[in-house]
N, C-alpha and C positions, 0 to 999 in steps of 0.2 A: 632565520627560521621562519617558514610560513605559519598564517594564522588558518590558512585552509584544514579542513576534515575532511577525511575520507566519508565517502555517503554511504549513507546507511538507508537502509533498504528493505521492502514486504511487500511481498507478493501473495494476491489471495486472488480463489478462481471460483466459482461455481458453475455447477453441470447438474443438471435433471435431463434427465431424455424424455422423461415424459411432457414434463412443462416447457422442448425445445431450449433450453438454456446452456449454455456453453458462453461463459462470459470470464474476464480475468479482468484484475486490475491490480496497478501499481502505485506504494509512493514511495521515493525519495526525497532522503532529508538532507542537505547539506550545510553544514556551518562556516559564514567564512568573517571571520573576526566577531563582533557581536551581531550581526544578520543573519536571517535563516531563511534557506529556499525549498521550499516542496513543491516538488513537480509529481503529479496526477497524471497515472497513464489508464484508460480504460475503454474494454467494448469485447465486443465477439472474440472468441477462441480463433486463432490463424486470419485475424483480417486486421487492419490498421487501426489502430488505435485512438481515439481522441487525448490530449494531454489537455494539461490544465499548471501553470508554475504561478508560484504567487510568494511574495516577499513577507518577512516579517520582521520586527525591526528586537520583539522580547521573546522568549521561549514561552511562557506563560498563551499569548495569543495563539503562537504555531502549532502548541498543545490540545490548547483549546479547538483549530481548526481539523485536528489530524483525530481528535477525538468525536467531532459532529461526523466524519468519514466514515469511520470504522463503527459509530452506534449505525449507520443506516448499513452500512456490508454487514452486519450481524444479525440484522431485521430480514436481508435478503436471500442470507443460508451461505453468506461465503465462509469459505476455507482459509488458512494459512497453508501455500507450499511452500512458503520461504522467508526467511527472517534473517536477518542478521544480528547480528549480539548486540549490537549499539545504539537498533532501533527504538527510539524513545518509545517508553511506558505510560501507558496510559487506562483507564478502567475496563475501557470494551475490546481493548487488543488482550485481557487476558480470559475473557468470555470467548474470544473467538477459536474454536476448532484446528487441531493441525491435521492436515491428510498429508499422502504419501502417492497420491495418485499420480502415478507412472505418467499415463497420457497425458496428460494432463503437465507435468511437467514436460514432455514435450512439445503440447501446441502452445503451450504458455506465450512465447512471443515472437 
C-alpha cells in the first residue's frame, strides 16, 4: 500500500478591467508519508506561469505557509474558481469569495 495522497488543489484568479489585471494562481498540496509538498503556480491569465515548490517536514508549518498566501490573495481581491474537498482549511481560505466565472475558467491555464 502506498503512503502517497492524491493532491489537493485551489485555484484563485482575479480580473479588473479597469485596474488591467487578469492574473490566476495555484497551489497544490501533496502528502507523501509524513512530508508535505506545495507547489505555487502564478502570473497573467493565458501566459506562463511562475511556480514556486517547497517542502515541509510538519503540517503545522505547511499550514502556516499556505495561510501567509491566501491572507495576501485576499488583500488583492482573488477569487476561488476551484477547490477540491481535501484542500486543507485554514482562516483566510474561508474569507476568500467563490466565483463562477465562465472566462475565467477558461484562461485559467
Amino acid at each position: 500500500m502506498s503512503d502517497h495522497k492524491p493532491v489537493a488543489h485551489l485555484s484563485l484568479i482575479c480580473t479588473n478591467i479597469v485596474e488591467n489585471k487578469y492574473r490566476a494562481y495555484s497551489i497544490e498540496v501533496r502528502q507523501y508519508k509524513k512530508n508535505y509538498q506545495v507547489r505555487c503556480a502564478w502570473g497573467r491569465l493565458k501566459s506562463q506561469k511562475r511556480q514556486l515548490l517547497k517542502s515541509f517536514d510538519d503540517q503545522n508549518t505547511m499550514l502556516h505557509f499556505i495561510e501567509q498566501i491566501l491572507k495576501r490573495r485576499y488583500r488583492n481581491d482573488y477569487q476561488i474558481i476551484a477547490q477540491s474537498d481535501d484542500f486543507p482549511e485554514t482562516p483566510s481560505l474561508k474569507l476568500l469569495p467563490y466565483t463562477d466565472h465562465i472566462a475565467g475558467q477558461l484562461l485559467l491555464f
